[in-house]
Jmol script that loads the backbone (N, CA, C; Angstrom):
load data "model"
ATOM      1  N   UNK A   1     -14.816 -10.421  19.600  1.00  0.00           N
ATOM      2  CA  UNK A   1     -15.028  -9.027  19.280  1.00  0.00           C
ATOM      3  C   UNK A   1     -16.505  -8.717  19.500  1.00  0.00           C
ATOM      4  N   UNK A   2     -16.929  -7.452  19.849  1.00  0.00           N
ATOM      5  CA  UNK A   2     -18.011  -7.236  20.453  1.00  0.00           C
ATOM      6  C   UNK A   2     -18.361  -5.341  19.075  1.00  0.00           C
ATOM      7  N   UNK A   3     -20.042  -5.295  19.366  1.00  0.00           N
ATOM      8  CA  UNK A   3     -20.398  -4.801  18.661  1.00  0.00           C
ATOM      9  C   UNK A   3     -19.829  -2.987  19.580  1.00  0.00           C
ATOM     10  N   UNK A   4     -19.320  -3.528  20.831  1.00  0.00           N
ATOM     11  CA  UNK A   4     -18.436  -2.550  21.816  1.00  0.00           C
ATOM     12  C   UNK A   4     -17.479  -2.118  20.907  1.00  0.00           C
ATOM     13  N   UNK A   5     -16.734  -2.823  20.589  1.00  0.00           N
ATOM     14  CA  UNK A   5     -15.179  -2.578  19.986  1.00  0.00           C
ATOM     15  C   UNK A   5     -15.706  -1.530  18.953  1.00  0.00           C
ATOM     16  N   UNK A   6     -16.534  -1.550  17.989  1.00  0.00           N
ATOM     17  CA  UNK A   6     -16.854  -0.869  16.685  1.00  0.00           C
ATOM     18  C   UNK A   6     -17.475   0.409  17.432  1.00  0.00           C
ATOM     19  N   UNK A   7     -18.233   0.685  18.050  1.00  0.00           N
ATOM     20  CA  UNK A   7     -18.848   1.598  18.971  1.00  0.00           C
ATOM     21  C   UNK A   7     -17.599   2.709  19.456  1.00  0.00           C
ATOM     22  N   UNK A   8     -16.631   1.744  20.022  1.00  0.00           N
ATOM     23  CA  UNK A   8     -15.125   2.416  20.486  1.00  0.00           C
ATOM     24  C   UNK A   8     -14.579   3.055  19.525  1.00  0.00           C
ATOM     25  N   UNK A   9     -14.066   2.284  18.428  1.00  0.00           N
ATOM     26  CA  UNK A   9     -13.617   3.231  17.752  1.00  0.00           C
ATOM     27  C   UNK A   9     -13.937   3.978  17.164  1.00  0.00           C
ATOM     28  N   UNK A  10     -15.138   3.977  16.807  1.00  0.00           N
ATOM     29  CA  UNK A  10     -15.982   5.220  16.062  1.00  0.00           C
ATOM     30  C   UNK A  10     -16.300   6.356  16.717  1.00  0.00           C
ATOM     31  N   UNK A  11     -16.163   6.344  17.946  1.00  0.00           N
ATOM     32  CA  UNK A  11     -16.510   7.365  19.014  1.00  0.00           C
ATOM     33  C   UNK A  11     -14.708   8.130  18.965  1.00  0.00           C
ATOM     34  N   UNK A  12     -14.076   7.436  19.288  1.00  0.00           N
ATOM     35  CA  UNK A  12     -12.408   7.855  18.773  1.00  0.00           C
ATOM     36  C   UNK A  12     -12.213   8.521  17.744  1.00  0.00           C
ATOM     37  N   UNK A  13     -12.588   8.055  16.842  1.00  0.00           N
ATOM     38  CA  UNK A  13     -12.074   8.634  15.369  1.00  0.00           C
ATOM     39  C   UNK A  13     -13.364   9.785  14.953  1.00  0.00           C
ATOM     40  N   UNK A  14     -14.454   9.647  15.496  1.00  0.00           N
ATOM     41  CA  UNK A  14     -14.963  10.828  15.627  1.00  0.00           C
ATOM     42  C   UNK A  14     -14.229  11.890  15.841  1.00  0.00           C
ATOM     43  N   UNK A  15     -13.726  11.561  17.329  1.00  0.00           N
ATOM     44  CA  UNK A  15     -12.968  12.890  18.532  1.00  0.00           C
ATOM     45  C   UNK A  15     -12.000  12.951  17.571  1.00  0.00           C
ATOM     46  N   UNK A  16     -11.006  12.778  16.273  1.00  0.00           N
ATOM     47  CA  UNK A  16     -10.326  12.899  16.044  1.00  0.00           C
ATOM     48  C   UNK A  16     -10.379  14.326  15.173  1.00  0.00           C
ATOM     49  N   UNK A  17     -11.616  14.434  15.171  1.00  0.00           N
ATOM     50  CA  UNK A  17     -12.397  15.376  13.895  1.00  0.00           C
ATOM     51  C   UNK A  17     -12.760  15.442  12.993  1.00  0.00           C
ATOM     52  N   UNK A  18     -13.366  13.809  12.644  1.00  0.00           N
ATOM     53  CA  UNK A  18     -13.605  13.297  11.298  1.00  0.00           C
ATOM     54  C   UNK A  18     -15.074  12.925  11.221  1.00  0.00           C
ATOM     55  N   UNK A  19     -15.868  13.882  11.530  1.00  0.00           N
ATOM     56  CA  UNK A  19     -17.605  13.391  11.491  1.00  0.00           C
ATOM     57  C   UNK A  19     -18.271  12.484  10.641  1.00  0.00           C
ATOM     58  N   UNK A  20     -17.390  12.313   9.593  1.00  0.00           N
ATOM     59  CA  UNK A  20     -18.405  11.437   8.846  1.00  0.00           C
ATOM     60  C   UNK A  20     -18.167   9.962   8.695  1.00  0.00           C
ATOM     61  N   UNK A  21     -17.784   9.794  10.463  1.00  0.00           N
ATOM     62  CA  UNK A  21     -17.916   7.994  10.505  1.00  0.00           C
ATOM     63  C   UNK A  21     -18.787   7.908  10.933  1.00  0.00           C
ATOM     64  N   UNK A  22     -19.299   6.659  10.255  1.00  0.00           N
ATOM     65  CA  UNK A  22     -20.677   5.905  11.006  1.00  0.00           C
ATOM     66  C   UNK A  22     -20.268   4.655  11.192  1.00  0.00           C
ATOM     67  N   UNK A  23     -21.582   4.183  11.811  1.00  0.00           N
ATOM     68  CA  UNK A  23     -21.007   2.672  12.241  1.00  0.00           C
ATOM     69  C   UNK A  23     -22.096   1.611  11.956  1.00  0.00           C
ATOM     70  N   UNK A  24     -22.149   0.590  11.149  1.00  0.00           N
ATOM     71  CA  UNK A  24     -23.550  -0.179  10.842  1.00  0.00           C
ATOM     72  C   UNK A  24     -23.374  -1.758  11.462  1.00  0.00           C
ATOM     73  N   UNK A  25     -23.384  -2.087  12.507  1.00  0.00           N
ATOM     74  CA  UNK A  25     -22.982  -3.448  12.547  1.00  0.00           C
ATOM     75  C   UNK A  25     -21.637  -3.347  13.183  1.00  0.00           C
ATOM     76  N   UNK A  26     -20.626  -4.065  12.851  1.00  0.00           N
ATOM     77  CA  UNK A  26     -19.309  -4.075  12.633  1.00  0.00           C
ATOM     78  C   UNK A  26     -18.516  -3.674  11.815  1.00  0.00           C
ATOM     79  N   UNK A  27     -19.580  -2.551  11.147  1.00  0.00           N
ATOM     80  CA  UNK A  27     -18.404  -2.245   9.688  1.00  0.00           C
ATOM     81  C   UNK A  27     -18.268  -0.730   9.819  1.00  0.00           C
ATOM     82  N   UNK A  28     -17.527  -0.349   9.574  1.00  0.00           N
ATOM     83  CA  UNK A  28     -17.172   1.432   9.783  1.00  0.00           C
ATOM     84  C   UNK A  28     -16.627   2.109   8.426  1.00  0.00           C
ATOM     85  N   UNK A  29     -17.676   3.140   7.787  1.00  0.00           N
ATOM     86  CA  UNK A  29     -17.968   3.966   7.329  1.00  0.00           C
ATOM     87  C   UNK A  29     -17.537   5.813   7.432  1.00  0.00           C
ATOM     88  N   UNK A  30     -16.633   6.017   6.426  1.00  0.00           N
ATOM     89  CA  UNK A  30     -16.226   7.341   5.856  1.00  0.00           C
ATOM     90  C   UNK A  30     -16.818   7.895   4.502  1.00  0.00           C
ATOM     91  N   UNK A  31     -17.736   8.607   4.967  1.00  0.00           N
ATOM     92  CA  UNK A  31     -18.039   9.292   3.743  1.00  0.00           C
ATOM     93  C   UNK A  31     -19.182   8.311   2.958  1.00  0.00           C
ATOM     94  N   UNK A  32     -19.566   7.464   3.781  1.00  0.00           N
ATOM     95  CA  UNK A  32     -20.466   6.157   2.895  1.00  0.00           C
ATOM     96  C   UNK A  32     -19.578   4.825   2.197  1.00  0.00           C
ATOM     97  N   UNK A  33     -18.478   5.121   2.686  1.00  0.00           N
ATOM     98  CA  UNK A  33     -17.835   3.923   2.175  1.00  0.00           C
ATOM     99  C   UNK A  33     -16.951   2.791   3.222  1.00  0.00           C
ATOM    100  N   UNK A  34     -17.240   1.867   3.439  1.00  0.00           N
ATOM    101  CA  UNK A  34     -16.432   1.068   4.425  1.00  0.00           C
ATOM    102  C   UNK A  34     -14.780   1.129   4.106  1.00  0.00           C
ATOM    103  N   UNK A  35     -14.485   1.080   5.601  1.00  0.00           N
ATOM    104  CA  UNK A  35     -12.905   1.232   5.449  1.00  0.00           C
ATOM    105  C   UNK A  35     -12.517   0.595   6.677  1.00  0.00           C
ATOM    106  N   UNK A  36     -13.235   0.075   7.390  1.00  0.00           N
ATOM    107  CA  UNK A  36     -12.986  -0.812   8.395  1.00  0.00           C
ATOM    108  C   UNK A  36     -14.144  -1.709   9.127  1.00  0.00           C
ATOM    109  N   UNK A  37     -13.933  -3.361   9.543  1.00  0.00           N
ATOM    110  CA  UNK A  37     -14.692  -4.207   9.940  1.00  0.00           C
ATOM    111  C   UNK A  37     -14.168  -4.688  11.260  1.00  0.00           C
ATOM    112  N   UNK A  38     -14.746  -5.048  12.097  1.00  0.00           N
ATOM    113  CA  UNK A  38     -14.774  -5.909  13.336  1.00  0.00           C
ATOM    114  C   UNK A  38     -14.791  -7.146  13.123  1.00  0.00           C
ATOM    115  N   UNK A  39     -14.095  -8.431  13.177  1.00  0.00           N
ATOM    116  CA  UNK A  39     -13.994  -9.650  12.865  1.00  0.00           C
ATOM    117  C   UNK A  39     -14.080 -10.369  14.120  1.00  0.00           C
ATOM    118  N   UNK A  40     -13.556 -11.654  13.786  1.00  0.00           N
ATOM    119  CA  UNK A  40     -13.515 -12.871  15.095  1.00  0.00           C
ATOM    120  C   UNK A  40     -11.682 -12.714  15.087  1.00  0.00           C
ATOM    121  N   UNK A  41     -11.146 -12.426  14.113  1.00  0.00           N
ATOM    122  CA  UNK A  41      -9.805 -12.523  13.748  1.00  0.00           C
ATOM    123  C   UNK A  41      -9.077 -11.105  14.178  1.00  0.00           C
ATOM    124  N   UNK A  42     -10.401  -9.959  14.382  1.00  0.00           N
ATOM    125  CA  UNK A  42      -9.747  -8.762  14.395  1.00  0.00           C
ATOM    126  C   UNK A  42      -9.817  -7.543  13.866  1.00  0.00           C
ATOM    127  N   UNK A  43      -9.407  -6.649  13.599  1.00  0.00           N
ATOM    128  CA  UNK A  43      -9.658  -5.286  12.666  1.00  0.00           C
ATOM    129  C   UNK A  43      -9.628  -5.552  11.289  1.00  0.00           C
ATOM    130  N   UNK A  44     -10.512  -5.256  10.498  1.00  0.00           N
ATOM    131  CA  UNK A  44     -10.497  -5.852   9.020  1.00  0.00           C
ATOM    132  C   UNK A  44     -10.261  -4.206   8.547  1.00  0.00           C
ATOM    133  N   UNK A  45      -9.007  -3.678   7.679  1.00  0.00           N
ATOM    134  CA  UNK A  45      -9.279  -2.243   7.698  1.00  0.00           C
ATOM    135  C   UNK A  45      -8.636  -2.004   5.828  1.00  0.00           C
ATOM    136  N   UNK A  46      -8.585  -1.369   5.772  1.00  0.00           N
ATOM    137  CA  UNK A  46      -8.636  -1.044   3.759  1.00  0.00           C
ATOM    138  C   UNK A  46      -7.748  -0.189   3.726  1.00  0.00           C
ATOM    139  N   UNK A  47      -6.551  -0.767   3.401  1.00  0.00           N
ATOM    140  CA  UNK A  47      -4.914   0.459   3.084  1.00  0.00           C
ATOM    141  C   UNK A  47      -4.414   0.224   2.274  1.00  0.00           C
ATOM    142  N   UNK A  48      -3.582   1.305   1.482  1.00  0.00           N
ATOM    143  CA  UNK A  48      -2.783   1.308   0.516  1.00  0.00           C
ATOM    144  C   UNK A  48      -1.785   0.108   0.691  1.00  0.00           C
ATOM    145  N   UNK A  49      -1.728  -0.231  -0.892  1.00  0.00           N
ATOM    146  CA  UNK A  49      -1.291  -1.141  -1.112  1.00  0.00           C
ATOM    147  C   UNK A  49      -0.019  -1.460  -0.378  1.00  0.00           C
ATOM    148  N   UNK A  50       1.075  -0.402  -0.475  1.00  0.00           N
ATOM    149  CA  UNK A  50       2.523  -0.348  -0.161  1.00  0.00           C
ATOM    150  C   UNK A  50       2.396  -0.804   1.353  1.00  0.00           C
ATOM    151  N   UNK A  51       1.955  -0.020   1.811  1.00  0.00           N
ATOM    152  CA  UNK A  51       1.239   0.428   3.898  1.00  0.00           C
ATOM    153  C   UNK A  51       0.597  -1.104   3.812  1.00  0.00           C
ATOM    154  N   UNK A  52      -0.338  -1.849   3.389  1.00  0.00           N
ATOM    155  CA  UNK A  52      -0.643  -2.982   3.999  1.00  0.00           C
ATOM    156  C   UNK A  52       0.331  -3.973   3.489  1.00  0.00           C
ATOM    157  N   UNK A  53       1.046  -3.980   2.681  1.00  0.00           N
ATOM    158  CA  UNK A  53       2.431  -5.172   2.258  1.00  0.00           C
ATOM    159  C   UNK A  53       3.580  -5.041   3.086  1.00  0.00           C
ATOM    160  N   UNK A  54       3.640  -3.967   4.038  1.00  0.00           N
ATOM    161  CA  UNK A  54       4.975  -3.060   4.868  1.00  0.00           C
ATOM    162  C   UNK A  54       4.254  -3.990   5.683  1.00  0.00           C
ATOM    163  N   UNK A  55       3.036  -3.625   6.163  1.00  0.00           N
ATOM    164  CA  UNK A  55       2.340  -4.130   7.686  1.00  0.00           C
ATOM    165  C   UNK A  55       1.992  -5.722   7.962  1.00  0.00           C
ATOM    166  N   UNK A  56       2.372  -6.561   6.766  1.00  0.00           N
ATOM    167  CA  UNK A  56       2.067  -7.964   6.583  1.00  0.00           C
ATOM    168  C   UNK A  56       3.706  -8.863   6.926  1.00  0.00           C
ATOM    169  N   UNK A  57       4.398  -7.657   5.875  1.00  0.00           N
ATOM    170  CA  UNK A  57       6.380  -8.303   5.904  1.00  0.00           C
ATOM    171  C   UNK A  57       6.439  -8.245   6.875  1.00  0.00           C
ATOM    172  N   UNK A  58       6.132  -7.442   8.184  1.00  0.00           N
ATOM    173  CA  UNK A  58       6.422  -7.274   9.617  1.00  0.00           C
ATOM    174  C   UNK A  58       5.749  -7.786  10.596  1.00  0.00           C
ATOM    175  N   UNK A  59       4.898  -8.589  10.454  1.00  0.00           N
ATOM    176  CA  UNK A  59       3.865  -9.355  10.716  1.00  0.00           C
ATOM    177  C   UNK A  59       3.273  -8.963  11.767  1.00  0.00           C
ATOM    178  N   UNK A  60       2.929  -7.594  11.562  1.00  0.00           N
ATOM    179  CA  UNK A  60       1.649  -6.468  12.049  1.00  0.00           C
ATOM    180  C   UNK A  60       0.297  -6.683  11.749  1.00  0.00           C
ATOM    181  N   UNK A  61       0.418  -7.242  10.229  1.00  0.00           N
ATOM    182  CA  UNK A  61      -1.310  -7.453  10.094  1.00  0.00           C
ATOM    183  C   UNK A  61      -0.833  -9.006   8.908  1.00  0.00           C
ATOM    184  N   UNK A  62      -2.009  -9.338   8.453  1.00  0.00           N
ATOM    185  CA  UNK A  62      -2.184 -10.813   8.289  1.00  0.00           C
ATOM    186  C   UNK A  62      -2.939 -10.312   6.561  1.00  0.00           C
ATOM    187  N   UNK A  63      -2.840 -10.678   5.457  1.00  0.00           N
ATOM    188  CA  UNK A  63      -3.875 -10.889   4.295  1.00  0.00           C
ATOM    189  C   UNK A  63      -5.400 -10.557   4.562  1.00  0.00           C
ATOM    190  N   UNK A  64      -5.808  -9.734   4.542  1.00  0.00           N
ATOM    191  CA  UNK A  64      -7.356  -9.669   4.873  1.00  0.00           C
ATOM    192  C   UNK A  64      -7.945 -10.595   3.431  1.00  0.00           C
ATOM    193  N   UNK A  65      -9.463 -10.270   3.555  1.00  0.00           N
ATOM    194  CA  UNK A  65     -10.288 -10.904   2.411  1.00  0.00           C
ATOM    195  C   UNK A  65     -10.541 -10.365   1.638  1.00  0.00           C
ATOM    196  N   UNK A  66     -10.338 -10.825   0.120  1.00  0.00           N
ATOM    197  CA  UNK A  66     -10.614 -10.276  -1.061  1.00  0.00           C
ATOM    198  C   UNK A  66     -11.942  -9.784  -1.611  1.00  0.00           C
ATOM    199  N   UNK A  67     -12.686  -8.838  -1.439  1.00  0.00           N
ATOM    200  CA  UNK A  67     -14.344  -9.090  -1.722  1.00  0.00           C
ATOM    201  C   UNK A  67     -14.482  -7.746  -2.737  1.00  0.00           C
ATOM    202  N   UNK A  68     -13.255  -7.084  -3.695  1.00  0.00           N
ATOM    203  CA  UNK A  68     -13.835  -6.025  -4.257  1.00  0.00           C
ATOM    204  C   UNK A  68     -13.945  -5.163  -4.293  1.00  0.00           C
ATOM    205  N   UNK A  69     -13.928  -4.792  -2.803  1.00  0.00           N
ATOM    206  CA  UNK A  69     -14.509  -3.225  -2.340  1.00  0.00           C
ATOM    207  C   UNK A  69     -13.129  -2.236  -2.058  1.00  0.00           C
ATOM    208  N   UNK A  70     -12.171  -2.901  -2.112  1.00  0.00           N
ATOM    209  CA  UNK A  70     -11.098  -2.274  -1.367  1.00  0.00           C
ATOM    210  C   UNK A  70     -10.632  -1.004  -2.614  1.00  0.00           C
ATOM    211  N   UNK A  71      -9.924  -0.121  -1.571  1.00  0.00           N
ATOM    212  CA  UNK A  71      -9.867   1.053  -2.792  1.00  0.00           C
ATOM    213  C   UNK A  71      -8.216   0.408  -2.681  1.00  0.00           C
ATOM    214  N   UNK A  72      -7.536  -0.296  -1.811  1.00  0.00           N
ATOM    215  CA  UNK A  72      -6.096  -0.676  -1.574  1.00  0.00           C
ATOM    216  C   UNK A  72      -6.445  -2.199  -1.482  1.00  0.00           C
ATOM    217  N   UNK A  73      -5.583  -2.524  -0.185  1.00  0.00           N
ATOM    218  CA  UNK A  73      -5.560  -4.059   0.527  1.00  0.00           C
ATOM    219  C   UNK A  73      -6.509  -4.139   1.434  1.00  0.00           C
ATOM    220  N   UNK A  74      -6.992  -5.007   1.693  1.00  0.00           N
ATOM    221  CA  UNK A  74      -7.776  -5.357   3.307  1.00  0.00           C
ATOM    222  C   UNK A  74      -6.785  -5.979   4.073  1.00  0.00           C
ATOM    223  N   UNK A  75      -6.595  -5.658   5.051  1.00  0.00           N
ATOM    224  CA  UNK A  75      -5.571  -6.500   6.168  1.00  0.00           C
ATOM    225  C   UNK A  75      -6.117  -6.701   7.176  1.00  0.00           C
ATOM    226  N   UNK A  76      -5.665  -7.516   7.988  1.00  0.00           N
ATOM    227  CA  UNK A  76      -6.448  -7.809   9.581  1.00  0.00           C
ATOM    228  C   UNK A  76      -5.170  -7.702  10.355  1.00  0.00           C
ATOM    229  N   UNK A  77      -6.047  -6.891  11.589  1.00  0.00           N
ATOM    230  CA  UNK A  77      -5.547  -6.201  12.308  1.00  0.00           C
ATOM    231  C   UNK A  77      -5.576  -7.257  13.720  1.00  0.00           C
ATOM    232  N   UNK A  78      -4.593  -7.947  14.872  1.00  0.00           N
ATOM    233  CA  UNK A  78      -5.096  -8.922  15.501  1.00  0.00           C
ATOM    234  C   UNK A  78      -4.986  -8.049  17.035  1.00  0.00           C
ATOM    235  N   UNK A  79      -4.326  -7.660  16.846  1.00  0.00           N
ATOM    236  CA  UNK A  79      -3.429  -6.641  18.073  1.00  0.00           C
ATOM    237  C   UNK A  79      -4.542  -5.501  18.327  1.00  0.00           C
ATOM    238  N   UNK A  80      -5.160  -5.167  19.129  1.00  0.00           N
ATOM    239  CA  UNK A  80      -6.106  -4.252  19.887  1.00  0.00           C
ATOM    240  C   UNK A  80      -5.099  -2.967  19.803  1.00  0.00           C
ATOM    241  N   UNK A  81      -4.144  -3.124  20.232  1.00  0.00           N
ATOM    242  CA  UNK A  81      -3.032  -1.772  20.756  1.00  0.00           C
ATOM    243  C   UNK A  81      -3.114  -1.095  18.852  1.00  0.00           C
ATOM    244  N   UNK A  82      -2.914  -1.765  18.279  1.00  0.00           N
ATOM    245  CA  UNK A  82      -3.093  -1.191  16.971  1.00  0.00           C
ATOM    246  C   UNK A  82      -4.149  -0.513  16.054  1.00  0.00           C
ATOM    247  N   UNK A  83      -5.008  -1.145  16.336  1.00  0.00           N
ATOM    248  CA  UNK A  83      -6.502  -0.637  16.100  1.00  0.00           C
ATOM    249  C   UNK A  83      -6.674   0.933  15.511  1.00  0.00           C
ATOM    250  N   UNK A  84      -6.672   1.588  16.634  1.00  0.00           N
ATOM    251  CA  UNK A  84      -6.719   2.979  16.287  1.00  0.00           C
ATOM    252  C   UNK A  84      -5.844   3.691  15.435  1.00  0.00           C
ATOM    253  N   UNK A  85      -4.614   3.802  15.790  1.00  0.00           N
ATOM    254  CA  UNK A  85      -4.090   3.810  14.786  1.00  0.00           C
ATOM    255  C   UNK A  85      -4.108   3.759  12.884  1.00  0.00           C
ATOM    256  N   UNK A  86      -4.570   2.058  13.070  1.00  0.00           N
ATOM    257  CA  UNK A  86      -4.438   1.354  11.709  1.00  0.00           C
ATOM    258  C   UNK A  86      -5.942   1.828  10.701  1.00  0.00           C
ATOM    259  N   UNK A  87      -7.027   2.221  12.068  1.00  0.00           N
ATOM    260  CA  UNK A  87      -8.055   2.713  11.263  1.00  0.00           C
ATOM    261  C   UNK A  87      -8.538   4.110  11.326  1.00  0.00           C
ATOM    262  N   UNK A  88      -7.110   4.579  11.555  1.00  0.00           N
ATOM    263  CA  UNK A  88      -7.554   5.969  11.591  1.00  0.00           C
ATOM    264  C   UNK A  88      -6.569   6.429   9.801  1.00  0.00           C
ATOM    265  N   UNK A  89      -5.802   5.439   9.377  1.00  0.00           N
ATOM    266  CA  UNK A  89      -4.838   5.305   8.747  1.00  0.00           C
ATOM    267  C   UNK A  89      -6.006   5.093   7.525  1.00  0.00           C
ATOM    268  N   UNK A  90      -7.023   3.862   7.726  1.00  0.00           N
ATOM    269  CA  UNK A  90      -7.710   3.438   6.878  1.00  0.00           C
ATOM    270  C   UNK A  90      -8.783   4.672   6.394  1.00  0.00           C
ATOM    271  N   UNK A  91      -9.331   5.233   7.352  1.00  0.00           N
ATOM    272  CA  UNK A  91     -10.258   6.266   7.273  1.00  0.00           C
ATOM    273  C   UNK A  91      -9.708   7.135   6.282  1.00  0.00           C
ATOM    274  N   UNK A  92      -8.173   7.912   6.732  1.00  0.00           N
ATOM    275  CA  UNK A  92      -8.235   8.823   5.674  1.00  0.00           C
ATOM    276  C   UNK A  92      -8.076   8.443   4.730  1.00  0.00           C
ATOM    277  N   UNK A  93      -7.524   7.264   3.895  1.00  0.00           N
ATOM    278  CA  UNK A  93      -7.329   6.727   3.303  1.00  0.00           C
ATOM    279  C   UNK A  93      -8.415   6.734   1.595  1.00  0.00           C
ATOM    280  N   UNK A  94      -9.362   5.905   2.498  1.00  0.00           N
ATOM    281  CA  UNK A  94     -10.616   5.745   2.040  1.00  0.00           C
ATOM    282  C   UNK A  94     -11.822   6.904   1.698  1.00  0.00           C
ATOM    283  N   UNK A  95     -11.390   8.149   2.814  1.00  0.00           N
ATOM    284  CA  UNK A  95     -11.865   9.452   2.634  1.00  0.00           C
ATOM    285  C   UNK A  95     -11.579  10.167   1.703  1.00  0.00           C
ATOM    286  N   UNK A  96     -10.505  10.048   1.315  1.00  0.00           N
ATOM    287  CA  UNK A  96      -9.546  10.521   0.393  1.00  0.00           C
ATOM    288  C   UNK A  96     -10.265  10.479  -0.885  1.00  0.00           C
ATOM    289  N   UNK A  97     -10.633  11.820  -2.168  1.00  0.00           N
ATOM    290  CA  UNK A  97     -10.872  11.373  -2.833  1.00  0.00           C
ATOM    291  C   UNK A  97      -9.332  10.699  -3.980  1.00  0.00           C
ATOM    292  N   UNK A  98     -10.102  10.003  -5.146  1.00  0.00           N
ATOM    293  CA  UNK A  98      -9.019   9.858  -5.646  1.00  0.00           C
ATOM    294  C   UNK A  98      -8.652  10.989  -6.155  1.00  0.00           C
ATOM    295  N   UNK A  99      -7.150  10.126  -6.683  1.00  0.00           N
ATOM    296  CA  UNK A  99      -6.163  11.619  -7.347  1.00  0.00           C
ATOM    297  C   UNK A  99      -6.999  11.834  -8.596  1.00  0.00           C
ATOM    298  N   UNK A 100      -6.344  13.207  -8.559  1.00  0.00           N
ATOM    299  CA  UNK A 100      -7.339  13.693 -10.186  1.00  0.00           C
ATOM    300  C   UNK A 100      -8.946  14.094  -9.529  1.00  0.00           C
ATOM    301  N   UNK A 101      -9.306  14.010  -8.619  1.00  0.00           N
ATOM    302  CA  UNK A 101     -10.902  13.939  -8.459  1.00  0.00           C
ATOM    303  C   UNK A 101     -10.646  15.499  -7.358  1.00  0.00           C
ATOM    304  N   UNK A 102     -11.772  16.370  -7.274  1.00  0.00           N
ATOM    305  CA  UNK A 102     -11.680  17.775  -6.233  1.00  0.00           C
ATOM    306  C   UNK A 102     -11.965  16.855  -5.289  1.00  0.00           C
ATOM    307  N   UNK A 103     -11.929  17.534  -3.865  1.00  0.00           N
ATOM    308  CA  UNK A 103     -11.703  16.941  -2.718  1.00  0.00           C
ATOM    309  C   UNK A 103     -13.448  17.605  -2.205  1.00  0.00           C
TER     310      UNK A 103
END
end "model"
wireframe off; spacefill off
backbone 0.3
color backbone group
């Protein structure tokens, strides 16, 4: 994985109409909060719980790493074709305020 790949999709999910991704490294940022990483393994991306246990039983994505931050699951993403998708999934996700909170 290349500091390309993170560059890519952030330029994507920009065009999607979501300005407030950034990109620091390999890690991708909504609103100031990470919701997706670039790995050696793949897309590291932060989804609801249900959505990343659906995407693991089907063996779409793999257990990501436990470190805390997740507002859901971390899963890894291995499949390129999925990518966009899975972190455009993560973005709103993570954008999202919580329930109960104004938007």
């Amino acid at each position: 994985m290349t500091e390309l790949d993170v560059d890519t999709l952030q330029i994507a999910l920009t065009e999607d109409g979501d300005l407030d991704v950034t990109a620091d490294g390999d890690d991708l940022f909504v609103q100031g909060r990470r919701f997706a990483r670039v790995t050696s393994q793949g897309l590291v991306v932060d989804l609801p719980q249900a959505r990343a246990a659906d995407l693991v039983a089907r063996g779409i994505a793999a257990p990501g790493p436990s470190d805390g931050t997740a507002r859901g699951e971390w899963v890894v993403i291995a499949d390129r074709e999925d990518w966009h998708e899975l972190a455009s999934e993560g973005r709103d996700f993570v954008g999202e305020p919580p329930v109960g909170h104004d938007s």
